[in-house]
C-alpha positions as CSV (number, residue, x, y, z in Angstrom):
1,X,0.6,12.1,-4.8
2,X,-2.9,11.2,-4.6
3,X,-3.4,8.2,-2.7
4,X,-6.4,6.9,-4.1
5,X,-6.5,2.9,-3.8
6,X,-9.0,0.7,-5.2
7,X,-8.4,-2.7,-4.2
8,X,-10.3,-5.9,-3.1
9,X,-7.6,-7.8,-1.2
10,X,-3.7,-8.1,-1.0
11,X,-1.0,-8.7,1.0
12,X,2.1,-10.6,2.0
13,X,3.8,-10.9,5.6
14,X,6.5,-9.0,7.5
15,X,8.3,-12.8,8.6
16,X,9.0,-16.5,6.8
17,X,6.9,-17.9,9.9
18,X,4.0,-15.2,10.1
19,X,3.5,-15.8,6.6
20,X,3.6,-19.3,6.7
21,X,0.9,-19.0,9.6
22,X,-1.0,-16.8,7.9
23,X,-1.2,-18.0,5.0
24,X,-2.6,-21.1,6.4
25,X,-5.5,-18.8,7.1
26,X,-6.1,-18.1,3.1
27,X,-7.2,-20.8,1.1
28,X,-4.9,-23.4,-0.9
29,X,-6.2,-21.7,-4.5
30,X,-5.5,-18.0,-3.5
31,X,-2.0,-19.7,-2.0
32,X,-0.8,-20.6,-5.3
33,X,-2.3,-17.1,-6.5
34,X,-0.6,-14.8,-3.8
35,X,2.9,-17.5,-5.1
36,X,2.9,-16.4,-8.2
37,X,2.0,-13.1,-8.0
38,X,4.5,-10.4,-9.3
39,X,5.3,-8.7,-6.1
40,X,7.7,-6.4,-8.2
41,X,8.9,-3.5,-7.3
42,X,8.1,-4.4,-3.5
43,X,10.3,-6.8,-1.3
44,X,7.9,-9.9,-0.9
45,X,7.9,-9.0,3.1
46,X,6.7,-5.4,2.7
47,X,3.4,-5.9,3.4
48,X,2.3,-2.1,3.3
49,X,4.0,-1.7,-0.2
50,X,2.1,-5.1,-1.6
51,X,-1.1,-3.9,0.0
52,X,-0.4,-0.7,-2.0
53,X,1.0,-2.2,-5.6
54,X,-2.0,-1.8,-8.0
55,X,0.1,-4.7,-10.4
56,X,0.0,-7.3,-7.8
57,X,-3.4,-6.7,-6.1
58,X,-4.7,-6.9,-10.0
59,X,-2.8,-10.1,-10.6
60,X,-3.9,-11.5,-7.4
61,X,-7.4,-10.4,-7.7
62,X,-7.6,-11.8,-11.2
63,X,-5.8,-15.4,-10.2
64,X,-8.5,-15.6,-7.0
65,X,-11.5,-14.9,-9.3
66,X,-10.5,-17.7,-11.6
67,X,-9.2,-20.3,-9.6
68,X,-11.3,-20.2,-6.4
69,X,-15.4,-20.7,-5.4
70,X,-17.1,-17.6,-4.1
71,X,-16.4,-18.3,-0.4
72,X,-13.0,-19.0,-1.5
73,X,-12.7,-15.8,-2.8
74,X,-14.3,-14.1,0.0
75,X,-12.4,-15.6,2.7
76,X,-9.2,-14.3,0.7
77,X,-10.8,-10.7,0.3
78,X,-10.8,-11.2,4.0
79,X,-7.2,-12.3,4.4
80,X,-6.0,-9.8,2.8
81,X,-7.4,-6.9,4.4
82,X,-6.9,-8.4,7.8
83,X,-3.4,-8.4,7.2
84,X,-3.2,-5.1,5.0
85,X,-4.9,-3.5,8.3
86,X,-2.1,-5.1,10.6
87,X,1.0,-3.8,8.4
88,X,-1.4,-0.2,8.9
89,X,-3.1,-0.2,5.7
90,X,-7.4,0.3,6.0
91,X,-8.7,0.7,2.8
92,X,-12.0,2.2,4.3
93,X,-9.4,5.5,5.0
94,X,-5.7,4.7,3.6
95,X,-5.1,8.3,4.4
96,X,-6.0,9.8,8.4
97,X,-8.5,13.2,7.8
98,X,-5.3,15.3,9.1
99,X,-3.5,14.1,6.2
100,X,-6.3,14.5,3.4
101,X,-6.0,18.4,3.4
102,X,-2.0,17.9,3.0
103,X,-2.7,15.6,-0.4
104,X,-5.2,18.3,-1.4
105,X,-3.6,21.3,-1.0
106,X,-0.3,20.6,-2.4
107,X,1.1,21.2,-5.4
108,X,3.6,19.2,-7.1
109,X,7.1,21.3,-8.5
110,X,6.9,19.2,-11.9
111,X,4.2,18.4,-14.4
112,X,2.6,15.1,-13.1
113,X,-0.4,13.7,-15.1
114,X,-3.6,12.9,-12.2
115,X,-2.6,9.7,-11.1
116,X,1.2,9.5,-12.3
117,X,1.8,8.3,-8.7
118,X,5.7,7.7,-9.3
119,X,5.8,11.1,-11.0
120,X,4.8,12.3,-7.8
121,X,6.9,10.7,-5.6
122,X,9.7,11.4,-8.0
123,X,9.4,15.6,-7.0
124,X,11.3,15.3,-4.2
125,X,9.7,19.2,-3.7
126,X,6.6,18.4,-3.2
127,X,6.9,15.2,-1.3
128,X,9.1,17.4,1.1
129,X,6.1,19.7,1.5
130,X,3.6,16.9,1.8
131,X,5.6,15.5,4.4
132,X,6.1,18.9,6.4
133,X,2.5,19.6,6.4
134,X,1.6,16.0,7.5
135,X,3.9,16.2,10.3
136,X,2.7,19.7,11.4
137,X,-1.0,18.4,11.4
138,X,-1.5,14.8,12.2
139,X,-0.1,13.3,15.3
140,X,-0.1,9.6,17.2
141,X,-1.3,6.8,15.4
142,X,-2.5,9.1,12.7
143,X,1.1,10.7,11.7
144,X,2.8,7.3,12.0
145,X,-0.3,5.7,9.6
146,X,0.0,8.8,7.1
147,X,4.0,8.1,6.8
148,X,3.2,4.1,6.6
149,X,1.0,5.3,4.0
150,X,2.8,8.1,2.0
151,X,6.4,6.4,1.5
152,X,4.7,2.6,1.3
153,X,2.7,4.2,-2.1
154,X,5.7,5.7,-3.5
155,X,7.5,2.2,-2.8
156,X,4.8,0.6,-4.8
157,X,5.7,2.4,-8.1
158,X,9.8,1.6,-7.4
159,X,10.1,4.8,-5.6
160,X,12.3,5.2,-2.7
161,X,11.3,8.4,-0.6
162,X,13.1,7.4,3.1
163,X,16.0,10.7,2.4
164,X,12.9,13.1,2.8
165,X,11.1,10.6,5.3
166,X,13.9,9.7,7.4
167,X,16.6,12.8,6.8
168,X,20.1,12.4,8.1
């Protein structure tokens, strides 16, 4: 799974009254953007997953440029990555450098096409052995950031990876 992310803003809020505070924070044109935004396939309270869904962060982006001034849209940019950073997404370094030579030196079991991310976290395989090698090499803040990271990507293409994450 290569977790590249390209994104100028996002988000959503883990709590109906952290969101509503929040969002009080984000300007009344991006409010109606981030409402009608297509959080699909996350749960509208997943903030790591929305931080991560390429769909939503487009529609979102594209809403924000239209509806709202420049310093509109740059106080949004910096909603969202204020709250993207407190559900444990930074888009300066999504992945922790002990977790970069996991991504690279893997190989996945089935045919995925560079950037199929759900065909990815669909080889159960290879996210087992992504997930092996991350644990063996990162630790603290960094493991936990690589597993927010890892199973919130594969959650953003309708993916569901907590059996290998979280084994019984």
């Amino acid at each position: 799974m290569r977790f590249s992310i390209a994104v100028a803003f996002a988000a959503s809020l883990a709590s109906a009254y952290t969101v509503l505070k929040r969002q009080t924070d984000l300007p009344q044109c991006a409010q109606t953007c981030y409402t009608e935004a297509n959080p699909s396939p996350c749960n509208t309270t997943d903030v790591a997953c929305l931080c991560l869904n390429a769909n939503f962060l487009k529609e979102l982006a594209s809403c924000t440029q239209k509806d709202c001034n420049p310093q509109e849209v740059e106080a949004a940019q910096a909603w969202g990555q204020a709250t993207c950073q407190a559900a444990g997404i930074n888009f300066q370094q999504p992945v922790p450098a002990c977790a970069q030579a996991c991504d690279k030196n893997s190989t996945p079991s089935s045919t995925c096409a560079a950037g199929d991310t759900a065909c990815f976290c669909k080889d159960s395989a290879y996210v087992n052995s992504l997930v092996q090698c991350v644990r063996g090499t990162c630790t603290g803040q960094d493991l936990t950031t690589a597993e927010i990271v890892g199973a919130a990507v594969c959650r953003a293409v309708d993916v569901d990876i907590s059996s290998i994450m979280n084994p019984a």
